[in-house]
C-alpha positions as CSV (number, residue, x, y, z in Angstrom):
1,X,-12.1,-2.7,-5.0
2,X,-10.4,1.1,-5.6
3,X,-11.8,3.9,-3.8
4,X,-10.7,7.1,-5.0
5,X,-10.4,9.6,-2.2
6,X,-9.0,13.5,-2.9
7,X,-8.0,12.9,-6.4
8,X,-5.7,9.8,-5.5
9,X,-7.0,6.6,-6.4
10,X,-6.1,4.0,-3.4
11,X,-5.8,0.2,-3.8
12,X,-7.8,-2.4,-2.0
13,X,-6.1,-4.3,1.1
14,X,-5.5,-7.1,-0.4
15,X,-6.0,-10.4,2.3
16,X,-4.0,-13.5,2.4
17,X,-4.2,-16.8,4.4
18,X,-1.2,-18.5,5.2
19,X,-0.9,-21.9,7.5
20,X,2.3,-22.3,9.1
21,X,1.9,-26.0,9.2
22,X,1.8,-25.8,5.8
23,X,5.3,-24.2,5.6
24,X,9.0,-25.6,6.0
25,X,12.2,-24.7,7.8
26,X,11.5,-22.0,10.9
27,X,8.6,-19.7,9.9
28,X,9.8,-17.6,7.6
29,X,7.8,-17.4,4.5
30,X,7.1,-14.6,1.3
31,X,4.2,-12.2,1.7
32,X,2.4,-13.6,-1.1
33,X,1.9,-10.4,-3.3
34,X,5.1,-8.4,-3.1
35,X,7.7,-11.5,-2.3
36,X,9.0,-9.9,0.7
37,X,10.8,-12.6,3.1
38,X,9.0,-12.1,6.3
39,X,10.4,-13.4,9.3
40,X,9.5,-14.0,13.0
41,X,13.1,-13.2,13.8
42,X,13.0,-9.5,12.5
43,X,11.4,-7.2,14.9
44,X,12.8,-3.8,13.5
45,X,8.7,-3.2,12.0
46,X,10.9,-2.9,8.6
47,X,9.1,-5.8,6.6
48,X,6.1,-6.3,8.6
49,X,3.9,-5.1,11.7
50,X,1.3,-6.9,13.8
51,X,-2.0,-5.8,13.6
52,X,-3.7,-8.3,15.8
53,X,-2.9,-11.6,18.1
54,X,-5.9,-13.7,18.0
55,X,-6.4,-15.7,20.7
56,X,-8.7,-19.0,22.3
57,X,-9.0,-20.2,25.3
58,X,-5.8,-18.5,26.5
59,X,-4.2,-20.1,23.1
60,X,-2.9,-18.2,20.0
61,X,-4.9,-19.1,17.2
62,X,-3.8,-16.7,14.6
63,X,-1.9,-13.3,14.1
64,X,-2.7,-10.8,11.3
65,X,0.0,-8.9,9.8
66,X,0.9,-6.6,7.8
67,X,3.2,-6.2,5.2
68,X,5.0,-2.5,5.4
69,X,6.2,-2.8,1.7
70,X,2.6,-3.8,-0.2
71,X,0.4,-3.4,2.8
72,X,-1.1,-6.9,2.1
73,X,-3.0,-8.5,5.2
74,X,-1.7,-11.9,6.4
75,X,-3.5,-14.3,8.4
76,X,-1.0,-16.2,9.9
77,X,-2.9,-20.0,11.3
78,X,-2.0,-23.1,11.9
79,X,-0.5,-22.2,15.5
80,X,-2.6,-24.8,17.7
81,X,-0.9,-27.7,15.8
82,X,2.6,-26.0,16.2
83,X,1.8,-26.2,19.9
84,X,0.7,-29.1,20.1
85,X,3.7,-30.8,18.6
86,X,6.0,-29.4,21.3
């Protein structure tokens, strides 16, 4: 979906699903529309920024992201079975 507003035509957020159990080595992964490594060791806000923590009975359940070169939506899961493995 475009929207033109002012002349400008903008893009559609684009929304991605991504289950960390689903992923190997220590959570890094590609945002799935530019290719930009995202990590959860980077916190300079340079490749990505959190828009929301989503939490369940006092659990995370999910984060949404956001990727600052496409601005893609992530929706990171799978954080339940991470903790329960610990």
């Amino acid at each position: 979906m475009k929207r033109q507003v002012g002349g400008q035509k903008m893009q559609a957020t684009k929304l991605f699903t991504i289950d960390l159990t689903k992923i190997r080595g220590k959570g890094d992964f590609s945002c799935p529309k530019c290719g930009v490594k995202i990590s959860p060791n980077e916190k300079t806000g340079r490749t990505y920024r959190i828009l929301e923590a989503v939490m369940k009975q006092n659990q995370l359940e999910g984060i949404m992201l956001q990727c600052s070169r496409c601005d893609s939506q992530i929706h990171l899961t799978g954080f339940r079975a991470l903790n329960m493995t610990r």
